[in-house]
Legacy VTK file of the C-alpha trace (Angstrom):
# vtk DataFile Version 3.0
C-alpha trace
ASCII
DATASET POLYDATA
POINTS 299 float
-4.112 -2.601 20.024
-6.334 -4.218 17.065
-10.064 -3.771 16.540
-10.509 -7.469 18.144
-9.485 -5.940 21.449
-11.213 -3.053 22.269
-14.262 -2.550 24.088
-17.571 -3.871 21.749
-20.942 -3.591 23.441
-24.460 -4.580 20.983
-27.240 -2.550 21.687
-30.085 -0.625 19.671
-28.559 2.842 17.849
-30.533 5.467 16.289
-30.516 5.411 12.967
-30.302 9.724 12.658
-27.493 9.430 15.042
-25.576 7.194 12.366
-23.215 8.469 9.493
-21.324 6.557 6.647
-17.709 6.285 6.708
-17.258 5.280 3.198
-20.195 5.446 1.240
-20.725 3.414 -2.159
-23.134 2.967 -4.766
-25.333 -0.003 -4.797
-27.139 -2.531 -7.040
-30.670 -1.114 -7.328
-31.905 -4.243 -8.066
-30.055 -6.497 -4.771
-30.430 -3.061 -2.203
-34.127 -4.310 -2.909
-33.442 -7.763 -2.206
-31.989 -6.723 0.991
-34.910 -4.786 1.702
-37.109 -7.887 1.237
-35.232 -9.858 3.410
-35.186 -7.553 6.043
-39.478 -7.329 5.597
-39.914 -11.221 5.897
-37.560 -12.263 8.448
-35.826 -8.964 10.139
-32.143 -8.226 10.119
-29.836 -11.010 10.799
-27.052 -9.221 11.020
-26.015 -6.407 13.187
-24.369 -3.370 11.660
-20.709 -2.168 13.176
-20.385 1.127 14.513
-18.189 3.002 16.514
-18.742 6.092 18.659
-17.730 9.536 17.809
-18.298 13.547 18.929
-18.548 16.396 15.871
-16.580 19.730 16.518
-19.786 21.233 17.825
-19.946 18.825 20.299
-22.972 16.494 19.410
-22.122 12.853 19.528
-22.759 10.598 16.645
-22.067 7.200 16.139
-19.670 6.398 12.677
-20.893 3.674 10.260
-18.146 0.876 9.934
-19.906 -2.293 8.350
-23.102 -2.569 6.731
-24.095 0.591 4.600
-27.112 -1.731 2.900
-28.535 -2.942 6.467
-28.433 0.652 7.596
-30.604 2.185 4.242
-32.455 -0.533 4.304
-34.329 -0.251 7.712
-34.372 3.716 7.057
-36.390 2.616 3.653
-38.831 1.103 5.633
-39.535 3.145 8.398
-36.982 2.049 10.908
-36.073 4.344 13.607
-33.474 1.958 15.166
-30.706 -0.674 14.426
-28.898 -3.970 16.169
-25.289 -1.975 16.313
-21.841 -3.662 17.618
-20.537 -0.719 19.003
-16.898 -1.273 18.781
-14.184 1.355 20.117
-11.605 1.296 16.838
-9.236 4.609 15.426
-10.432 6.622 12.250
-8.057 4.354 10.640
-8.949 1.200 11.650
-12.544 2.416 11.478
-11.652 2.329 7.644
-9.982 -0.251 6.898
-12.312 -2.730 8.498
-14.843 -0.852 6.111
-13.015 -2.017 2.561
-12.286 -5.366 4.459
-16.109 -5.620 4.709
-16.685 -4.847 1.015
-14.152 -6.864 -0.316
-15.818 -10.025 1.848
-19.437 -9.233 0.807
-20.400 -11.711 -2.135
-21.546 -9.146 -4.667
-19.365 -5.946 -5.411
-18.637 -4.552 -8.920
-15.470 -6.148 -10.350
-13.231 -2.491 -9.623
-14.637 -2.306 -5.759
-12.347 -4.433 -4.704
-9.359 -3.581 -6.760
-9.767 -0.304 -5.407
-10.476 -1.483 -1.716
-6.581 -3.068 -2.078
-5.285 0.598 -4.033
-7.028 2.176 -0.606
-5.356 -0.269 1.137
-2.092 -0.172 -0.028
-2.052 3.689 -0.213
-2.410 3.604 3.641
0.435 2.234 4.040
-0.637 -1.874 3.788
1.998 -4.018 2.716
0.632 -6.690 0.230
0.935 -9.718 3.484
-0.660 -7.304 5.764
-3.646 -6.533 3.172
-3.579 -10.325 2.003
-3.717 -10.989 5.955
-7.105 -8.792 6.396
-8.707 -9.299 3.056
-8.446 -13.092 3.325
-6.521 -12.858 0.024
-3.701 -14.771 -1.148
-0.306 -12.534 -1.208
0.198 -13.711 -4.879
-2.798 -12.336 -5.458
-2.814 -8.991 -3.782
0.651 -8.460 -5.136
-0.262 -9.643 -8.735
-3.341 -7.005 -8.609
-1.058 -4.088 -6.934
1.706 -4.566 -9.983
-1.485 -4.305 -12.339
-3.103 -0.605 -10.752
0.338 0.558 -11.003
0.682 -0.186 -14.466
-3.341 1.320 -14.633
-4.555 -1.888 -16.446
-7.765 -1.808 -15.761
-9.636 -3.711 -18.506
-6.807 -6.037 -17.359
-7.723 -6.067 -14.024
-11.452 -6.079 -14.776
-11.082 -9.488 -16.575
-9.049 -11.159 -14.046
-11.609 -10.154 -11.279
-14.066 -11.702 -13.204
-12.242 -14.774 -14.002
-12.060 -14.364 -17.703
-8.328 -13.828 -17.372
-5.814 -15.570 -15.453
-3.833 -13.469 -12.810
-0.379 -14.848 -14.196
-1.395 -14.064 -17.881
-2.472 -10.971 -17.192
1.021 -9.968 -16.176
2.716 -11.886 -18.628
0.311 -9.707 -21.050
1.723 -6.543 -19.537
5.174 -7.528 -19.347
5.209 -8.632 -22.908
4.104 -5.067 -24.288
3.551 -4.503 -28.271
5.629 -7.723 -28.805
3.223 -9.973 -30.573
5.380 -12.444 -30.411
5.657 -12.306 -26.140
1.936 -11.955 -26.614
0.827 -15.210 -28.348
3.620 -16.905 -25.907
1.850 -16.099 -23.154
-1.393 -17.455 -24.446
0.112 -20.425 -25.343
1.739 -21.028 -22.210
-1.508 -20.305 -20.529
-3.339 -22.796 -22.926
-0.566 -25.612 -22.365
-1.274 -25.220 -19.061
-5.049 -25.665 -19.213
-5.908 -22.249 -17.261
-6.739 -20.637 -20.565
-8.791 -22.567 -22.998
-12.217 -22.192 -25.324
-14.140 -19.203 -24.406
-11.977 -17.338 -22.387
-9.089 -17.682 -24.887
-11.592 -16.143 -27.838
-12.075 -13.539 -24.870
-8.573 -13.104 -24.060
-7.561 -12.881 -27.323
-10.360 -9.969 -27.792
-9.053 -8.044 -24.948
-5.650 -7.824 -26.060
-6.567 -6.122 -29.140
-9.018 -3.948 -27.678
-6.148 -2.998 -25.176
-3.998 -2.588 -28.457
-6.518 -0.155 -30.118
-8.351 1.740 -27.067
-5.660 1.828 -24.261
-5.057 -0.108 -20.964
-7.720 1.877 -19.106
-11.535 1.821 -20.015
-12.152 5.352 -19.537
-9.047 6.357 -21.900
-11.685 7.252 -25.040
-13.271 9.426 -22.751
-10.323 11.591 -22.047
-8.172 10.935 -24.693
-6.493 13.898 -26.172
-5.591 15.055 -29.742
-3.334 12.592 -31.171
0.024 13.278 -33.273
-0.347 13.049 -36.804
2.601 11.669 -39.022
3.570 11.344 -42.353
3.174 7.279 -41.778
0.159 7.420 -40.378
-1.200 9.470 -43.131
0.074 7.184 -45.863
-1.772 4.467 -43.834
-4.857 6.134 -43.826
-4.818 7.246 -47.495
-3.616 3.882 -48.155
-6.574 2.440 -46.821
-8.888 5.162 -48.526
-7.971 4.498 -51.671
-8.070 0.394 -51.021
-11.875 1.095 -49.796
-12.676 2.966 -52.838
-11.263 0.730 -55.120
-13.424 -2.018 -53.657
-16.274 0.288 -54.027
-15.622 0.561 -57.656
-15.361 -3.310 -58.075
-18.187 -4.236 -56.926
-20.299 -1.246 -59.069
-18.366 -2.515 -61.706
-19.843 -5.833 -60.972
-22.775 -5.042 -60.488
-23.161 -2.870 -63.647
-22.680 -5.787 -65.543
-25.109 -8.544 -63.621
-27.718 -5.327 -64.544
-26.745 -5.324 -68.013
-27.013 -9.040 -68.514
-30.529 -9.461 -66.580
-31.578 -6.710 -68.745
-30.682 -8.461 -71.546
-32.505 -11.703 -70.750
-35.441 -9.979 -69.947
-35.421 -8.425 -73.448
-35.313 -11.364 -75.084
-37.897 -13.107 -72.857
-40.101 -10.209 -73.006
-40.207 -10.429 -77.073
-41.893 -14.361 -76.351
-45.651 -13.863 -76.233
-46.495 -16.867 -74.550
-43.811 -16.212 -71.841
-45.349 -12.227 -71.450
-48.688 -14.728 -71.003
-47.701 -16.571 -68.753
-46.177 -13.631 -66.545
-49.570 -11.633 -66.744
-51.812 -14.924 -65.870
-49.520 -15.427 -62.570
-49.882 -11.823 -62.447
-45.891 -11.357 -62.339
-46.070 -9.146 -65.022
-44.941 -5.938 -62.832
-41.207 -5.000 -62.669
-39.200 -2.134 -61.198
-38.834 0.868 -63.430
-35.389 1.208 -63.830
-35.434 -2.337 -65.968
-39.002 -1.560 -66.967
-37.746 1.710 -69.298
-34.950 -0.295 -70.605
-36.698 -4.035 -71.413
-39.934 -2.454 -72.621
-38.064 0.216 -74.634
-36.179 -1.889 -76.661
-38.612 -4.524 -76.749
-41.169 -2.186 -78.962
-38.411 -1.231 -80.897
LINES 1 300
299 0 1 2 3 4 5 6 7 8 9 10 11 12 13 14 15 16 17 18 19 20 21 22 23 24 25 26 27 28 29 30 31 32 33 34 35 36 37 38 39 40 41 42 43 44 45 46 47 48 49 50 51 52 53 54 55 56 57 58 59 60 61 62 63 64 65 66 67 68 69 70 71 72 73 74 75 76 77 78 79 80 81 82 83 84 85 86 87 88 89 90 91 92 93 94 95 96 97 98 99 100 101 102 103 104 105 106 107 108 109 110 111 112 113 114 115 116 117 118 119 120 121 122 123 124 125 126 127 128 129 130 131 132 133 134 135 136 137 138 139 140 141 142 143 144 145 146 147 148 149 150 151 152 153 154 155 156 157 158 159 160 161 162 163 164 165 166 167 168 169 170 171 172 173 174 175 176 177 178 179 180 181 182 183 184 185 186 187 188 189 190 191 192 193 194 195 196 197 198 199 200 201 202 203 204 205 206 207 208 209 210 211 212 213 214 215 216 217 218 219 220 221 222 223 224 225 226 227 228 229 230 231 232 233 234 235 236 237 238 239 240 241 242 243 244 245 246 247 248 249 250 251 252 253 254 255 256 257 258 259 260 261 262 263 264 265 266 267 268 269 270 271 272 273 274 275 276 277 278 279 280 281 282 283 284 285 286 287 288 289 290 291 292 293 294 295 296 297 298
């Protein structure tokens, strides 16, 4: 029997009486626009709960839908709530929970790829999640083939629409293979889905992928790396490249030093120019060129 056809009855529920099935964290800054809302023109919307009795015997009443509703009238003072008390399994109990976050209009771009992991871990095939989530099955199997692959600056960027769904697995099914890589883009670009900013962005990913790894927590647990001889050669390689450079431009700019010294010599030893200096009172210099024009200049 589904959720749609058991017993529901509406009434007012105590908000002690109420605990939260799955819990999230919220937006500081739109839990106080709820909170607002709720101050000016009173809840509009009913929370979803459904009944339940702890081992020591004390009933309770389990939070389905509507986490923000519920802290928000405890924030202000609220002793009860509007409640559809519905009659609905543990299970179902849950999975109309991450149905309800995935609907809701804001959520962080990884709430709702982990609502469908949650999903699909319980057993969900991708039609029977696309069928409760309102999602297309394209979709919902494109993201599923993505977790398992843990591509989650991946997934992040096609949640946000920055990346296209089909790119994003032609990205991880070409690999390393720059070649596969910049076909993919192309193909995306040809077919207009992939164009101006979010190619610059795509494009940005992609190497960030290359350099930091697939997920976005990987620097923070990354372990020691393998050093080999190649990658030693590389880095020396690039050592000595950098101090080369280094000596270049001193090089360079040894000589611009030498040659404004030696201007200012010779302009120094023309007493209407050292005039001129002193009467737009641009006769002060650093020291460094000071020691060295004024030294030779009195010789």
């Amino acid at each position: 029997m589904t959720p749609e056809h058991r017993s529901r009855a509406f009434g007012m529920v105590p908000l002690a009486s109420v605990r939260v099935l799955n819990p999230r964290e919220r937006n500081q800054r739109i839990f106080d626009g709820i909170v607002e809302n709720i101050r000016s023109v009173g809840l509009k919307k009913p929370v979803i709960v459904t009944p339940r009795t702890d081992q020591a015997g004390q009933d309770y009443f389990l939070l389905v839908c509507g986490e923000g509703r519920l802290n928000a009238m405890r924030s202000l003072g609220e002793e009860t709530i509007p409640a559809l008390v519905v009659e609905v399994s543990d299970e179902e109990a849950f999975v109309m929970s991450l149905v309800e976050n995935i609907a809701r209009r804001q959520y962080r771009p990884l709430e709702i790829l982990s609502s469908i992991r949650q999903l699909f871990e319980k057993g969900y095939s991708p039609s029977a999640i696309s069928t409760k989530t309102g999602l297309t099955p394209t979709y919902v199997s494109g993201i599923l083939t993505l977790l398992k692959q843990g591509e989650e600056r991946l997934l992040v960027a096609v949640e946000k629409g920055m990346v296209p769904l089909n790119t994003a697995l032609d990205i991880v099914a070409a690999g390393d293979d720059d070649r596969e890589l910049q076909s993919a883009m192309q193909d995306a670009y040809e077919a207009g889905t992939l164009r101006g900013k979010k190619l610059q962005l795509t494009r940005r990913l992609i190497e960030r992928r290359r350099t930091l790894g697939a997920s976005i927590a990987r620097r923070a647990r990354r372990k020691s790396v393998d050093i080999s001889k190649s990658s030693l050669v590389r880095v020396y390689e690039k050592e000595v490249e950098r101090k080369r450079m280094t000596l270049k431009k001193s090089d360079l700019t040894q000589k611009r030093l030498l040659f404004v010294t030696s201007a200012l010599r010779q302009l120094m030893g023309n007493e209407h120019f050292v005039t001129l200096l002193r009467a737009e009172q641009l006769d002060v210099m650093p020291k460094y060129l000071a020691d060295r024009v004024w030294d030779k200049v009195a010789r």
